[in-house]
C-alpha positions as CSV (number, residue, x, y, z in Angstrom):
1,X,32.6,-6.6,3.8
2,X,30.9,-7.5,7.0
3,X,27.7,-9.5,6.8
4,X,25.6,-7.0,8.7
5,X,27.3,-4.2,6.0
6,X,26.1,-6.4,3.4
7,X,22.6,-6.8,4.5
8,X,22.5,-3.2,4.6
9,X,23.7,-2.8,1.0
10,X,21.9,-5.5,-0.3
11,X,18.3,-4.2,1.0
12,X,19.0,-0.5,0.2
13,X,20.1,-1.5,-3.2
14,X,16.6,-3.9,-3.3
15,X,14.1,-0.8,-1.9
16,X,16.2,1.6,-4.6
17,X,14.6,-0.5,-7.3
18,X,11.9,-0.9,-5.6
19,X,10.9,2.8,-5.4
20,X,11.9,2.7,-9.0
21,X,8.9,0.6,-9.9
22,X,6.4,2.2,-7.9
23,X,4.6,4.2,-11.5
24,X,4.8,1.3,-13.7
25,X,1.8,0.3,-13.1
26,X,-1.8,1.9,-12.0
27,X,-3.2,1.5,-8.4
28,X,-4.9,-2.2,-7.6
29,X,-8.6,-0.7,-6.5
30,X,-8.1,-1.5,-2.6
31,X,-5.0,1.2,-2.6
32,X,-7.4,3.5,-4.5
33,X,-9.9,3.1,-1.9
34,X,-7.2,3.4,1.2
35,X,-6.4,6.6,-1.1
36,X,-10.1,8.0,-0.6
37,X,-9.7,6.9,3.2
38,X,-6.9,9.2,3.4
39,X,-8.2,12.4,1.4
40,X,-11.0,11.7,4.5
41,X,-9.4,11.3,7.7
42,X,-11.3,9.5,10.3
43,X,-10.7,7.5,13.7
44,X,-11.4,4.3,12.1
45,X,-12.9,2.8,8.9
46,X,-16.1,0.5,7.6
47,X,-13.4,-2.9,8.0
48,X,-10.1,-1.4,9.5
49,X,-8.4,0.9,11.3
50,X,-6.8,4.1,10.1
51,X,-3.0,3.1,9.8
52,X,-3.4,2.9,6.2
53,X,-4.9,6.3,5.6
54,X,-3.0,8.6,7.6
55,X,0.2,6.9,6.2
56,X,-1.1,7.6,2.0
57,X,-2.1,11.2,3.4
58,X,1.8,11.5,5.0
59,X,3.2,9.8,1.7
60,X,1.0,11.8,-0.8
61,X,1.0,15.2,0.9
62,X,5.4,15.0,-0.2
63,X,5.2,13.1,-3.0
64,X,1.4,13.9,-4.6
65,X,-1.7,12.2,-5.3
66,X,-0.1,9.6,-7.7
67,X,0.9,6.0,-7.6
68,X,4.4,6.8,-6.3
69,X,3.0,9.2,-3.6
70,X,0.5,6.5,-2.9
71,X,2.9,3.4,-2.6
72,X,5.9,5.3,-1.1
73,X,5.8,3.7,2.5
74,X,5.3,0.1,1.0
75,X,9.2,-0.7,0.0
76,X,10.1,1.4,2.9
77,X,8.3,-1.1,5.2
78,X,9.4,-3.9,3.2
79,X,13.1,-2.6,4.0
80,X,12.2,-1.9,7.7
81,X,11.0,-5.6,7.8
82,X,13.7,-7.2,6.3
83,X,16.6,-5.6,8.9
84,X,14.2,-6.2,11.4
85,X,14.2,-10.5,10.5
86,X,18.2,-9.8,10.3
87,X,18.5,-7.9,13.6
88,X,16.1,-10.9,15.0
89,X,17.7,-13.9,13.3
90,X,21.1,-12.6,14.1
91,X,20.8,-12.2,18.2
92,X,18.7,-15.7,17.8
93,X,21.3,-17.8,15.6
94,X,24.0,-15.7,14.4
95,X,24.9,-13.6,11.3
96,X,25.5,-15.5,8.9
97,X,21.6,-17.5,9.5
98,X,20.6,-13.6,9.1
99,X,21.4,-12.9,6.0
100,X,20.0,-16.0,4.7
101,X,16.5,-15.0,6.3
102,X,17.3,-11.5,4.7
103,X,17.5,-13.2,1.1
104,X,14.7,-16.0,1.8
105,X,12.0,-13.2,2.4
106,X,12.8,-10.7,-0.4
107,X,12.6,-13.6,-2.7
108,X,9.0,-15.2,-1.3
109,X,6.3,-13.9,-4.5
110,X,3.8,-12.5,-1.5
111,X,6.6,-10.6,0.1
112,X,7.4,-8.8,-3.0
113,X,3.9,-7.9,-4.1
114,X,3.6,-6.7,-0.6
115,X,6.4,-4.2,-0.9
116,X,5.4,-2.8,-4.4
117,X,1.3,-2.5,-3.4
118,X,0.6,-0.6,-0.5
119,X,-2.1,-2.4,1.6
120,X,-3.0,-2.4,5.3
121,X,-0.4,-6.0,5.1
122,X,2.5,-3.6,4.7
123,X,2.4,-1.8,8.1
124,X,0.4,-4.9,10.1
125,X,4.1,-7.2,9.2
126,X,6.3,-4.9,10.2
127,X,4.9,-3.3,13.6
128,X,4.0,-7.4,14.2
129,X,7.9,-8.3,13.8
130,X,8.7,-5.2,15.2
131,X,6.5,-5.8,18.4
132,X,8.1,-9.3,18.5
133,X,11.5,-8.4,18.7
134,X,11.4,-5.9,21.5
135,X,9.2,-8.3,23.4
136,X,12.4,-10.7,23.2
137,X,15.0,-7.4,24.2
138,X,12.1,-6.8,27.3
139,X,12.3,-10.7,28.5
140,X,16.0,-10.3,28.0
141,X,16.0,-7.4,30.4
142,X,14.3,-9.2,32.8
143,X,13.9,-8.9,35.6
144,X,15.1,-5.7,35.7
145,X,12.7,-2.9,34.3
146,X,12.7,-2.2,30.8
147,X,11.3,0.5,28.6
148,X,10.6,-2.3,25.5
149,X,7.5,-3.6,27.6
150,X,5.5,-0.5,26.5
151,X,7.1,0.1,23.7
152,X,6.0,-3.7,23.0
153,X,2.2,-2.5,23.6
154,X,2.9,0.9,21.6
155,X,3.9,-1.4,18.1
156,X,0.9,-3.9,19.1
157,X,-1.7,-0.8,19.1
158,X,-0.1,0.5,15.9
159,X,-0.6,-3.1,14.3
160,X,-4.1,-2.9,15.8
161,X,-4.5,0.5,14.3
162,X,-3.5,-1.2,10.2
163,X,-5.1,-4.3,10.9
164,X,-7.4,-5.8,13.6
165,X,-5.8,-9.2,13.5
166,X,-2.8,-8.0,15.2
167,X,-4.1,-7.8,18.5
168,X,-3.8,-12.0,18.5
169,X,-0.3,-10.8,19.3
170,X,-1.5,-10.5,22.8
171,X,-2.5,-14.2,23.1
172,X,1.0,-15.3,21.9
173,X,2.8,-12.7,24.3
174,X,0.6,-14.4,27.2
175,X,1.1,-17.7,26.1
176,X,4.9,-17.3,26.1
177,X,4.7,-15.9,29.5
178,X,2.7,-18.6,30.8
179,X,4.0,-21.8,29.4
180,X,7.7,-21.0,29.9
181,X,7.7,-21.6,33.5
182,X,10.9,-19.1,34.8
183,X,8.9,-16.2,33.0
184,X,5.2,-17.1,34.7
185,X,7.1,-14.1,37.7
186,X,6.1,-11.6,34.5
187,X,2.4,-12.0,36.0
188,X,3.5,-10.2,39.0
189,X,5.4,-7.2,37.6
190,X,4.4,-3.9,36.0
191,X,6.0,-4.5,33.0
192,X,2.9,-6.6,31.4
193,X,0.4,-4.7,33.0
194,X,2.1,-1.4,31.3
195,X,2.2,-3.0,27.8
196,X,-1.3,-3.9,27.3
197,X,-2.1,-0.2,28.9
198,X,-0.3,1.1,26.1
199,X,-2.3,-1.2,23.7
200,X,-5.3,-0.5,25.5
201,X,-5.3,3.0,24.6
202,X,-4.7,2.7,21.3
203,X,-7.7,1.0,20.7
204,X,-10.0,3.8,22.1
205,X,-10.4,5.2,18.3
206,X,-11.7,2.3,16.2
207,X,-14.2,1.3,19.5
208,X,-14.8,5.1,19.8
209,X,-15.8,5.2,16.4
210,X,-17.8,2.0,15.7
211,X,-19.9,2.7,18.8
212,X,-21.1,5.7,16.7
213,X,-21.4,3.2,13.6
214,X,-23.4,0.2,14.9
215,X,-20.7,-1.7,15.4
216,X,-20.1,-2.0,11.7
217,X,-16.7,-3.0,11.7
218,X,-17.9,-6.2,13.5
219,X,-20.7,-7.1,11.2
220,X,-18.4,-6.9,8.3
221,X,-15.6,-9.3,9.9
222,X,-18.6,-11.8,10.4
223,X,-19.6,-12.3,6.8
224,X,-15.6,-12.1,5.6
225,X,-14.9,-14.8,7.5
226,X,-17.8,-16.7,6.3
227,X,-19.3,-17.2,9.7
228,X,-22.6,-15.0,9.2
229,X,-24.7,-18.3,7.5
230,X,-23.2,-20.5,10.5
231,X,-20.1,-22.8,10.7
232,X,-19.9,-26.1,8.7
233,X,-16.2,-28.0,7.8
234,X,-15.8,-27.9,4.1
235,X,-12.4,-30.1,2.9
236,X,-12.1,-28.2,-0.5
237,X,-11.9,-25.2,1.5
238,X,-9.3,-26.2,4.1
239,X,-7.2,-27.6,0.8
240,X,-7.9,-24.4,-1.2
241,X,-6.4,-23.0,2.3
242,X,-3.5,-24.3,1.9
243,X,-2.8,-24.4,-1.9
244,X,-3.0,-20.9,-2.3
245,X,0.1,-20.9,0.0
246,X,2.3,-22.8,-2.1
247,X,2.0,-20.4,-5.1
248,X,1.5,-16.9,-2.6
249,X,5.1,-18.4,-0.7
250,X,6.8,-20.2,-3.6
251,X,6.7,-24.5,-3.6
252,X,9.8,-25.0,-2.4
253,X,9.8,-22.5,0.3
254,X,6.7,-22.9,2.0
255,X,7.2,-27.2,2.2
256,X,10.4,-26.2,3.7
257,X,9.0,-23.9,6.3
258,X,6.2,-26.6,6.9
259,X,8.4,-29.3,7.1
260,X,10.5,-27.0,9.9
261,X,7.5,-25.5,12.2
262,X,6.1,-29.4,11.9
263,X,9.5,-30.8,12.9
264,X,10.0,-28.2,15.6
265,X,6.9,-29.2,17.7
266,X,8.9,-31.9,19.7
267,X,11.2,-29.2,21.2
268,X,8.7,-27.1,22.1
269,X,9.1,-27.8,25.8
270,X,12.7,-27.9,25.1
271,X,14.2,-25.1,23.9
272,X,12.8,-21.6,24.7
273,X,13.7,-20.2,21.1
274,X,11.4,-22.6,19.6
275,X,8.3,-21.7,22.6
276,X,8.6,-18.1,21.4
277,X,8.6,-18.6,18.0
278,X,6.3,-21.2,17.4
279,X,3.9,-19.4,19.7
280,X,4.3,-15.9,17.8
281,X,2.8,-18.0,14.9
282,X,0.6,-20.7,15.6
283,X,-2.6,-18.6,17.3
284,X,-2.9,-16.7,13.8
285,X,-2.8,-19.7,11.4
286,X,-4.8,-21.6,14.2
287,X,-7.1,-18.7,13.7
288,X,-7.5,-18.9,9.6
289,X,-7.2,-22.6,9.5
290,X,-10.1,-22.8,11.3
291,X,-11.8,-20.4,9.2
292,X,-11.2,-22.0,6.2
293,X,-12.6,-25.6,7.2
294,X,-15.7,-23.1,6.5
295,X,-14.9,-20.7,4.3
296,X,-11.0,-20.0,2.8
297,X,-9.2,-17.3,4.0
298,X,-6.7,-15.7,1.7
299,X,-3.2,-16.6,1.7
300,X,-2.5,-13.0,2.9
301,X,-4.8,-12.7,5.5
302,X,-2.6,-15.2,7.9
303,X,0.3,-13.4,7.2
304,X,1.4,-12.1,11.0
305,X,2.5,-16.4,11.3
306,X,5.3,-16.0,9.3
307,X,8.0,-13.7,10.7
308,X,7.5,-16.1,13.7
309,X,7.3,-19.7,11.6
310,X,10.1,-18.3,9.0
311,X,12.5,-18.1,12.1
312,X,11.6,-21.1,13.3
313,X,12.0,-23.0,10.0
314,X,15.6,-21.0,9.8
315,X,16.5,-22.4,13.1
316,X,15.8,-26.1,12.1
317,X,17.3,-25.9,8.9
318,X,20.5,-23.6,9.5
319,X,22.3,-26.6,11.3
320,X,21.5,-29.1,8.4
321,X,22.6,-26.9,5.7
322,X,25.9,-26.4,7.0
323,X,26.3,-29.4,7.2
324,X,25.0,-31.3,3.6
325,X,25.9,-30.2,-0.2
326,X,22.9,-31.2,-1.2
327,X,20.3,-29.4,0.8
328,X,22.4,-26.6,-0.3
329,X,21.9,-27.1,-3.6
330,X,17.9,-27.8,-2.8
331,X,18.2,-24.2,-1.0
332,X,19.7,-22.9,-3.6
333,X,17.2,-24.2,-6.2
334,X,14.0,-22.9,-3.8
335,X,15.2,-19.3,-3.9
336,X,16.3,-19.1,-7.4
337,X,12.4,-20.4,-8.0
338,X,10.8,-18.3,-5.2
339,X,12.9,-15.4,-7.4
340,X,11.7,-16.6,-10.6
341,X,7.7,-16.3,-9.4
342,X,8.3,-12.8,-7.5
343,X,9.7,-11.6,-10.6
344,X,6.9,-12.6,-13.0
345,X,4.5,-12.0,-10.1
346,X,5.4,-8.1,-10.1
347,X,5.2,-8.1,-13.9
348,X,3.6,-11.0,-16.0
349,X,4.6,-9.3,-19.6
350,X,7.5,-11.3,-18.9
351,X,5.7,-15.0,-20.0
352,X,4.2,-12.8,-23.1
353,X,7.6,-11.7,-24.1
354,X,9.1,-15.5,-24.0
355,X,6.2,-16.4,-25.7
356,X,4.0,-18.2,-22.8
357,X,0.1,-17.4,-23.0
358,X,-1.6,-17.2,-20.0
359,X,-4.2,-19.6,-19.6
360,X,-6.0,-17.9,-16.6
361,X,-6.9,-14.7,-16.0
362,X,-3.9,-12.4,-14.9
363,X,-3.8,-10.9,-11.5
364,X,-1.9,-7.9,-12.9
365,X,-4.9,-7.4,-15.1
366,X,-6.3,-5.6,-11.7
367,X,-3.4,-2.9,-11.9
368,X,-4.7,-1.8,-15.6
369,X,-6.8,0.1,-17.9
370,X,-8.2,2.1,-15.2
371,X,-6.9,5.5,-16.5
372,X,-7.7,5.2,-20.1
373,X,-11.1,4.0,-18.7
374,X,-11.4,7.1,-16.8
375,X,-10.3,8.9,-19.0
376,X,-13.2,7.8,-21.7
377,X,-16.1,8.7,-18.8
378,X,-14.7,11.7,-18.4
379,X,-15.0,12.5,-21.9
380,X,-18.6,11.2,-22.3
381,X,-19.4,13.4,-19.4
382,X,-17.4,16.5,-21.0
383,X,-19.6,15.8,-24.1
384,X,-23.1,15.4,-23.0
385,X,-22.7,18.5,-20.2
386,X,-21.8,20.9,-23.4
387,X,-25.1,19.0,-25.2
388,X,-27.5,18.5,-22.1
389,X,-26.4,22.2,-20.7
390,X,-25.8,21.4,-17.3
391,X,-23.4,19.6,-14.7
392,X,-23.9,15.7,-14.1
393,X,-22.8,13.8,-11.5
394,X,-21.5,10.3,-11.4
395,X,-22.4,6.8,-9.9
396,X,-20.9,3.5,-9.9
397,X,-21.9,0.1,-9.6
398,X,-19.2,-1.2,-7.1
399,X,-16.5,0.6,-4.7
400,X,-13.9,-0.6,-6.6
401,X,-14.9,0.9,-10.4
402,X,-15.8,4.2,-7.7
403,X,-12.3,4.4,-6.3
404,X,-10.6,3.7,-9.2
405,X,-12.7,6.4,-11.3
406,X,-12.5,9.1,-8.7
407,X,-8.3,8.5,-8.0
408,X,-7.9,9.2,-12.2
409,X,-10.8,12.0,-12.9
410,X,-8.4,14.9,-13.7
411,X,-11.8,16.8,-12.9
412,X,-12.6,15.3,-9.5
413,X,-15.1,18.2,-8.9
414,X,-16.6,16.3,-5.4
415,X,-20.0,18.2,-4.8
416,X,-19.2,19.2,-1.3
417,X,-16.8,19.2,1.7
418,X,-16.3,14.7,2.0
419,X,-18.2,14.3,-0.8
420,X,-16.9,11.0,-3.2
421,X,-16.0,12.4,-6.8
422,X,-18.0,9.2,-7.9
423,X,-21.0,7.8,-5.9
424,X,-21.9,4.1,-5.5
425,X,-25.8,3.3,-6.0
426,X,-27.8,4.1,-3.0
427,X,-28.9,1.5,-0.9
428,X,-30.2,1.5,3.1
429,X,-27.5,-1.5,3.6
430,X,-24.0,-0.1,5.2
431,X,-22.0,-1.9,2.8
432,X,-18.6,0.3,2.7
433,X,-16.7,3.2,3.7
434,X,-19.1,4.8,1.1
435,X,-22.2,4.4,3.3
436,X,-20.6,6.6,5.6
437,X,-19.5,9.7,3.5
438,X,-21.9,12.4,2.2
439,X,-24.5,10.7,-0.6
440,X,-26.4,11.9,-3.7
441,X,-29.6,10.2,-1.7
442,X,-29.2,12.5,1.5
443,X,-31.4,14.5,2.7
444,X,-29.8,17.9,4.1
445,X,-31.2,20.1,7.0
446,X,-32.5,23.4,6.2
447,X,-30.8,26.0,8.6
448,X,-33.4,28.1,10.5
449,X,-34.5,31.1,8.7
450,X,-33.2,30.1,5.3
451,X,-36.1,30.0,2.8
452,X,-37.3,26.8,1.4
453,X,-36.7,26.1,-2.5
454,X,-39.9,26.3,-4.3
455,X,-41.0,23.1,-5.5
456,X,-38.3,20.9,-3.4
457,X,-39.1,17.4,-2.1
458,X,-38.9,17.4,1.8
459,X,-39.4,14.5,4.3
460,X,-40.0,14.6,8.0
461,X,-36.3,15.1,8.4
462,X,-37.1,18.7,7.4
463,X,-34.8,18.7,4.9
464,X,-33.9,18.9,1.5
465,X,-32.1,16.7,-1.2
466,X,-29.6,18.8,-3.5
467,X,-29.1,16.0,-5.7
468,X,-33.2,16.5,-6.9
469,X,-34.2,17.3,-10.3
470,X,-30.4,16.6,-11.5
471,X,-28.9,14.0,-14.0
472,X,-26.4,11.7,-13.7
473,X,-24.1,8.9,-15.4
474,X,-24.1,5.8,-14.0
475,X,-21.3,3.5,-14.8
476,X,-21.2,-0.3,-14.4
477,X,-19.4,-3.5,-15.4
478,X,-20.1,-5.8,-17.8
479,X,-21.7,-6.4,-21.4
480,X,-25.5,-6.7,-22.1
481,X,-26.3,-5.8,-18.1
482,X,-29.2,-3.6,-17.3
483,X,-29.6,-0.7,-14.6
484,X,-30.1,-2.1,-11.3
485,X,-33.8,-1.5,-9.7
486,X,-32.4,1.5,-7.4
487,X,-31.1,3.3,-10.4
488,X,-34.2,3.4,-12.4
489,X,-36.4,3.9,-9.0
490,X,-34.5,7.2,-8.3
491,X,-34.8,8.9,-11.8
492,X,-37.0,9.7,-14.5
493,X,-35.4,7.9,-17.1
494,X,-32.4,6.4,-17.9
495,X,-30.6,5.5,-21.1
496,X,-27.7,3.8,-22.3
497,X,-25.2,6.3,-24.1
498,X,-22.1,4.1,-24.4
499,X,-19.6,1.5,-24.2
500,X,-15.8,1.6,-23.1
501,X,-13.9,-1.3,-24.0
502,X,-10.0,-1.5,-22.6
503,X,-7.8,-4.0,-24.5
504,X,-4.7,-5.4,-24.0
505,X,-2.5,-7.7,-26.5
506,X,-5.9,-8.3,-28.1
507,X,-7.7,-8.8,-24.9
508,X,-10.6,-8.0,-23.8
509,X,-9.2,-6.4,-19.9
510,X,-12.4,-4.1,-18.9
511,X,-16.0,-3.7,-20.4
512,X,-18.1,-0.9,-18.9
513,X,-21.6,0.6,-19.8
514,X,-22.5,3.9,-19.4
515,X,-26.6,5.1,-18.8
516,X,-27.6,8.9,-18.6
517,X,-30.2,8.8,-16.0
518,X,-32.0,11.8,-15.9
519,X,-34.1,13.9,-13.2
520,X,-33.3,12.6,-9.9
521,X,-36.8,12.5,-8.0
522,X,-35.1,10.3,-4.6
523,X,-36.6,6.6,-4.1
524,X,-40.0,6.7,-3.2
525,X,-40.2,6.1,0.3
C-alpha cells in the first residue's frame, strides 16, 4: 500500500471512530452556547464571528438538535486538517515525513479534544492551514497568474469569519513576501492586491454588525486579554503560559517542537522553507506570549502557530531520525505518551477504572450532569405550574447554566420569535450574546391603535413589559448562595423551593438552587 493510500485509510478509519463518539458525552457549555448562536442567525456575534453558527445550523438541520448533530463538522475538520498537513508536508519534504506529521497531530491531547468538541478552534485550524498551503501553490505559480492568490484571501476571510485571530495570517503572508528578497516583485502584481480584496470583503459582516453594537466585539477582546486594567509583566503568568502547553501538546512533543522552531532560527535567512514556516507561526505566539507576561492566554488560544511550527520542527527533525536508533525510539516513546494523554483526555473513566483517583478537578466534569440537571428544573417547574396555576418562566445566573438548560429542556417553550428558552439576570452591562437577544426586562412598543392593558407599567419608551405581573424560577450555582440584588429588585418576593444535586462515583459534580420569584414589577428605574 502506498503511503498517500495509507494516510487516507488511516484518517478515515480515525474520523469513523471519531464520529462514533460524538453522543457519549453531553455538550461542554461553549458548544451549547454556539448551538443558541445558530438557532439565531446573525452577521456576527458578542466575541466572534458567525462561522461557528451557521456551521451547527448546517450540521443540526441533517442530523438534529443533539450532540452528534451538534459536533458533526468537528472530526470532519479534524480529517480535512490532517490530509491538509500530509498534502503540505509531502510537497515540502516528501512522503514518508507526511505520514509521520499525519500520526504526530492525531496523537497531540489538544488536537483530539479539538476534533471530538466543536468550537470556533475547529474551523479557525483548518481554513488557517488551508490558507497556508495555497499561499505556497500561488508563490509556486509565480510569476505567472494564479487563481490560489484569492482563493488564499477567500480561506483568510472564512478563518476571520470562526475566529478573529486569523487575520494575523495577513502579517505572516506580508512578512514572507517582504523578507524573502526574489518574492518582494509580489508588491507590484495583482495577485496580493486581489487576495486581501477577497479578505476585505469578508470582513464587511462582523464590522457591519458591531458598528450597530458599540463596538462590542472590541470591548470584550480588551478585558480577555487582560489589557482593560493596563499592561504589567507578571513571570507566573508567562510560565503558566507555557506550562499549560506541555500538558495541552503532550511533554515530549511540544519540547521537541520547541527544541526544532528554536534550532531553526539560524537558517532563517537560509532556506526559504524555514522563512515560510517559521513566519506562518511566530506573529501568533508573538502575539499571546506577550499577552501572557500580563495575563495568560490559554493554551488553545495560540493555536494557528502550530501547523506552521509543527512543519518546521518536522523538517529539523526528519533528517536526524533517519539517521539515529535512538531518537527513533525517543519518537516513538513521545507519541505512544502524546497517545496515552489524548486517550484519557477524551475520557478520564479510564484512571477510575485502573484504579487512579483524581486529585484535581476533572475537565470532563464540564461535559456532565447537565441533562439530569435539566431534567430536575424542568420537573420543579412542571410541579409548581400545576400548583401556582400559571406558566413561569426561567432565569439563570450565568450563560453557561443558560445554554446548557435551554439545549436539554424537552419543553423549550421560548416566549417569542429570538427569545432564549432560559434568561440570564438582567443587567444594563452588555455582557454576552444574551444582551443582545429579546429579554424578560424589555420594554415592547405598543403598535398605534392597539389599546393599552389596564393597569400596565409604561416608560417614556411608550411601551409595555410582557414579562409584568409574572413569576419565574431563577436558577443558580452553588450551596448556601443568596439571590443576587437584581433578582430580588425585579419581583415581589422570592423564595427558595429547591436543591438539585448531580453526583458522580460519589462526587459531588453540580449543586444548583432554585428560588420562585414571584410578580415581576421591572427594576425601579
Amino acid at each position: 500500500m502506498s503511503t498517500t493510500r495509507s494516510v487516507w485509510f488511516f484518517v478515515i478509519a480515525l474520523t469513523v471512530i471519531r464520529l462514533s463518539m460524538l453522543a457519549t458525552t453531553e455538550l461542554e457549555f461553549d458548544e451549547a452556547h454556539y448551538w443558541m448562536w445558530s438557532e439565531r442567525l446573525a452577521p456576527a456575534y458578542f466575541s466572534k464571528g458567525p462561522g461557528i453558527a451557521f456551521a451547527m445550523r448546517a450540521s443540526t438541520a441533517i442530523f438534529g438538535a443533539n450532540e452528534f448533530g451538534v459536533r458533526f463538522f468537528s472530526p470532519v475538520l479534524a480529517a480535512g486538517t490532517s490530509l491538509l498537513m500530509f498534502y503540505f508536508a509531502r510537497r515540502l519534504f516528501g512522503a514518508m515525513a507526511g505520514l509521520w506529521t499525519v500520526l504526530a497531530l492525531n496523537v497531540i491531547p489538544i488536537f483530539n479534544v479539538g476534533a471530538f468538541l466543536m468550537t470556533i478552534d475547529s474551523l479557525s485550524v483548518f481554513f488557517w492551514l488551508a490558507a497556508m498551503f495555497t499561499f505556497w501553490l500561488a508563490l509556486e505559480r509565480s510569476p505567472r497568474f494564479s487563481w490560489h492568490w484569492p482563493l488564499t484571501g477567500l480561506l483568510i476571510g472564512l478563518g476571520f469569519l470562526s475566529k478573529y485571530t486569523n487575520a494575523l495570517e495577513l502579517v505572516s503572508i506580508l512578512l514572507v513576501v517582504a523578507l524573502a528578497r526574489r518574492l518582494r516583485q509580489e508588491f507590484a502584481r495583482p495577485g496580493l492586491y486581489l487576495l486581501l480584496t477577497v479578505f476585505a470583503l469578508c470582513t464587511i459582516p462582523p464590522i457591519v454588525w458591531n458598528a450597530q453594537h458599540a463596538w462590542i466585539t472590541l470591548t470584550h477582546l480588551r478585558s480577555r486579554g487582560g489589557i482593560e486594567q493596563g499592561f504589567g509583566f507578571h513571570p507566573l503568568e508567562v510560565m503558566s503560559f507555557l506550562g499549560e502547553h506541555f500538558l495541552a501538546y503532550s511533554p515530549f512533543l511540544f519540547l521537541a517542537l520547541a527544541w526544532g522552531v528554536i534550532a531553526s532560527w539560524r537558517r532563517v535567512n537560509q532556506q526559504f522553507k524555514v522563512l515560510f514556516l517559521m513566519w506562518f507561526g511566530l506573529p501568533v505566539f508573538a502575539f499571546y506570549f506577550l499577552l501572557s507576561m500580563n495575563k495568560s492566554a490559554a493554551p488553545n488560544w495560540d493555536a494557528l502557530a502550530f501547523p506552521g511550527f509543527g512543519l518546521l520542527a518536522i523538517y529539523f527533525w526528519w533528517e536526524r531520525l533517519q539517521r539515529s536508533l535512538l531518537l527513533r525510539l525517543c519518537a516513538g516513546v513521545a507519541l505512544l505518551v502524546g497517545l496515552i494523554m489524548s486517550v484519557i483526555a477524551l475520557d478520564t473513566d479510564l484512571l477510575r477504572t485502573a484504579g487512579v483517583e483524581l486529585q484535581r478537578s476533572d475537565p470532563s466534569d464540564r461535559m456532565r450532569g447537565w441533562k439530569s440537571a435539566t431534567s430536575a428544573v424542568e420537573k420543579t417547574r412542571n410541579d409548581l405550574e400545576a400548583k401556582l396555576g400559571e406558566k413561569l418562566f426561567l432565569i439563570a445566573d450565568a450563560r453557561d447554566r443558560a445554554s446548557e438548560i435551554s439545549f436539554y429542556l424537552r419543553d423549550k417553550r421560548p416566549e417569542g420569535p429570538g427569545h432564549p428558552p432560559v434568561y440570564i439576570i438582567e443587567s444594563q452591562d452588555m455582557v454576552n450574546q444574551f444582551s443582545f437577544w429579546p429579554r424578560y426586562d424589555e420594554f415592547v412598543e405598543i403598535k398605534p391603535g392597539t389599546p393599552r392593558p389596564e393597569g400596565e407599567v409604561y416608560t417614556e419608551e411608550n411601551g409595555i413589559n410582557p414579562f409584568v405581573g409574572r413569576s419565574a424560577l431563577f436558577i443558580r450555582e452553588g450551596e448556601k448562595e443568596g439571590v443576587p440584588h437584581n433578582i430580588r429588585a425585579g419581583f415581589q418576593s422570592t423564595e427558595p423551593v429547591g436543591t438539585i444535586e448531580v453526583r458522580r462515583y460519589g462526587k459531588l459534580l453540580r449543586v444548583w438552587q432554585v428560588f420562585l420569584c414571584r410578580n415581576y414589577r421591572t427594576l425601579p428605574l
